[in-house]
N, C-alpha and C positions, 0 to 999 in steps of 0.2 A: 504494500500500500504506500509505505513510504516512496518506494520507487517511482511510481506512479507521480505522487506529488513533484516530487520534485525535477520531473522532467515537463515540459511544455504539454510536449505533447500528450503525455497522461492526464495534464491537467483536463484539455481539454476531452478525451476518452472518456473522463470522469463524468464532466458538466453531461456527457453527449448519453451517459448511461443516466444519470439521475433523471433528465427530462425524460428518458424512456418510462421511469417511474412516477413523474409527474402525468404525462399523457397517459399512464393509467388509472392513477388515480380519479386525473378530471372526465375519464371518460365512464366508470363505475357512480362518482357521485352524480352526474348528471341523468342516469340511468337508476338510481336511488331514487331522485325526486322525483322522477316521472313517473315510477311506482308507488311512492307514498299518496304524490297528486290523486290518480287515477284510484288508490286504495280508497282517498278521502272521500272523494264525490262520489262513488258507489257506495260507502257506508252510509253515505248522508240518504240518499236516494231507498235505501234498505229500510230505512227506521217506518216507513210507510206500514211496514210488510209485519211487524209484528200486534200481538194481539194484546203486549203488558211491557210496561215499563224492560221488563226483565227479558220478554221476549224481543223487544225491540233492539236491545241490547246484543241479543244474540244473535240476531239477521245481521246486524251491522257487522258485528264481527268477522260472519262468516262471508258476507263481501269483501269487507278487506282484508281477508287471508287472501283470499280464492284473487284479487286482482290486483295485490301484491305478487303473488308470486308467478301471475301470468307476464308482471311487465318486468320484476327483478328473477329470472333464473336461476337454481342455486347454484353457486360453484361459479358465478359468473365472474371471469378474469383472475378464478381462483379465490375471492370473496367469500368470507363467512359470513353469513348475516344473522343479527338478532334481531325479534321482531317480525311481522311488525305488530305494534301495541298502538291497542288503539283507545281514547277516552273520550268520553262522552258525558259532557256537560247537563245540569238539569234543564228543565226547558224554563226558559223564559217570559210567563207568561204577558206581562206590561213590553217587549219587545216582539212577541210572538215570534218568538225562534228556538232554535236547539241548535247549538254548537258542538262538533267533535274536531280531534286532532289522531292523525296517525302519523308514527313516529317509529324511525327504523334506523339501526346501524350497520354498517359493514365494514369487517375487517378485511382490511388487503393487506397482504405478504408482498412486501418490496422484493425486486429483481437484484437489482445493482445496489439501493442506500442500505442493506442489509450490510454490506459492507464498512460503513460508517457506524456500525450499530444500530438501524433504524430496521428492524426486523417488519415492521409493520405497521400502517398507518390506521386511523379509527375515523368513519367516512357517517356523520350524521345528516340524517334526512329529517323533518317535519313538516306536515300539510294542517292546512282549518280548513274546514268547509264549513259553512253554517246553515241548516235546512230552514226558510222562511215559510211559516202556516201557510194554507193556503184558504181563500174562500172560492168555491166555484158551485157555477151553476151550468148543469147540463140540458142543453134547448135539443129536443127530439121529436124529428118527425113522424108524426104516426097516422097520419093520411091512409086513404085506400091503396093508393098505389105503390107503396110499400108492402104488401100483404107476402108478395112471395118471398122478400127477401127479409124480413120483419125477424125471423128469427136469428139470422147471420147480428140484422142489427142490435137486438136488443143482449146476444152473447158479447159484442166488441164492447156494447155500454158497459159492462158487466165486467169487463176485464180493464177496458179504463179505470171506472172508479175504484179498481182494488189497486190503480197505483198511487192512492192517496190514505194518508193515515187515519184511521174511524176515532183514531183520539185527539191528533192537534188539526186536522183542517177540518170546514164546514161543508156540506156539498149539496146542492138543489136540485132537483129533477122538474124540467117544464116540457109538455108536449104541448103539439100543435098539431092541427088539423084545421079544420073553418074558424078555431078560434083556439085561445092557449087554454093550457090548464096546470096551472102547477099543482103538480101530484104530489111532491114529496118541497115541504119549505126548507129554507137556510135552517132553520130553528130546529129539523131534524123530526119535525111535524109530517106523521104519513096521513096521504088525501086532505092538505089546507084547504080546499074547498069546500068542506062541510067542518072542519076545525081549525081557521085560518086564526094566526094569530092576530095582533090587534093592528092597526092601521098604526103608519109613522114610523119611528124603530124598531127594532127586535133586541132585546134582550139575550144573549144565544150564552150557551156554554162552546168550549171549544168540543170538535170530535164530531163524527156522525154514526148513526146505526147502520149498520149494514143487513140488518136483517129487515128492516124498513125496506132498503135498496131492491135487498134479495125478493121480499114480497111484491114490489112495484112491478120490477120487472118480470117476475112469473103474472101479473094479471093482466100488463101491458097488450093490447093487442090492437091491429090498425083500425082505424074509427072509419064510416062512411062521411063523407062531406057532401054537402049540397053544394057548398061554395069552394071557391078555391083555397087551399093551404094559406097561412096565417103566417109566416114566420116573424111578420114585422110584429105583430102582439105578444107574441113570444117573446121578441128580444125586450120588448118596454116588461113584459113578466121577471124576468130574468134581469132587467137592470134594479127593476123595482127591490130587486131581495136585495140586491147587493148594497144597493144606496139604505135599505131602510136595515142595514146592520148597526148596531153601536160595538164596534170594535175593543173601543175602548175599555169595553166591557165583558171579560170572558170568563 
């Protein structure tokens, strides 16, 4: 080593190995965070999917194992990785969000700085993602001339609204035909039509029922019209819920 040093040209040989260790290192962390990233936003996206605090918890998780280690490979550039861990914030209900972070490290075994004594370098990653509640309302058409395909439609409603949480977002159901009908309100009210909540705001807690959803859509079925299809009262339906939320209120 000393030899090395003290000749020019070693010196340089030296500098030319160690950037072969930096150019690996910069190329595993960059490759870290684009698996933590991708870990984050899949966990966040997951917490929809559980049925309890605990099971929420556990969807999230198992997204970002599962998309973790489809972007970070084990063994990658020789890389040991710990992780990744992932935490999950409680929900916030005066911001209406829930926050997580996943966070990973990776040991790389140097090539050449092993030589200097630097056996190995420690490569940390961290992502936030933050899931914002959601309020939505779904405007569906149930006209006659949907009849044949009525079933395709009212399965895709169905697989829609399970990508939303039945604990932190809100979710409406309006159909149209000659005129609207909102079947299922913001407030999580099945048929407001004959139990419409009260005019002006709404009061709401967060979350919806899904068994409410699940009955809707099993009795849903296309309506005959005299008139033509409605969509525009529908959407004034559907803005109505949304305008007559008090948010601030959950």
């Amino acid at each position: 080593m000393k030899i090395l040093q003290g000749q020019p040209k070693g010196q340089i040989l030296l500098l030319a190995a160690l950037a072969v260790d930096a150019g690996r290192a910069y190329g595993v962390k960059a490759k870290l965070h684009a698996a933590v990233d991708a870990a984050s936003y899949e966990a966040a996206k997951a917490l929809a999917q559980g049925e309890d605090e605990d099971d929420m918890k556990e969807k999230a998780s198992e997204a970002a194992f599962d998309y973790f280690r489809a972007n970070f490979p084990s063994d990658y550039f020789g890389a040991q990785c710990s992780g990744p861990e992932l935490e999950l914030s409680e929900r916030k209900s005066e911001q209406k969000m829930r926050a997580l972070s996943v966070s990973a490290t990776a040991r790389l075994p140097n090539i050449f700085a092993g030589i200097l004594g630097w056996k190995s370098i420690d490569l940390p990653a961290r992502s936030r993602a933050v899931r914002k509640d959601a309020d939505v309302v779904l405007v569906l058409e149930s006209s006659d001339a949907l009849r044949d395909s009525f079933p395709q439609v009212k399965q895709r409603v169905a697989t829609f609204s399970d990508r939303f949480s039945q604990h932190d977002d809100r979710m409406s159901l309006v159909t149209f035909a000659a005129g609207a009908d909102p079947v299922i309100s913001i407030c999580g009210v099945y048929n407001p039509a004959k139990d419409r909540p009260g005019a002006g705001t709404f009061n709401c807690g967060s979350g919806y029922q899904k068994s409410n959803f699940a009955k809707a859509f099993l009795e849903l079925s296309p309506q005959m019209a005299a008139a033509a299809a409605a969509p525009e009262d529908a959407m004034k339906q559907a803005q109505a819920q949304l305008d007559g939320l008090r948010s601030d209120l959950r």
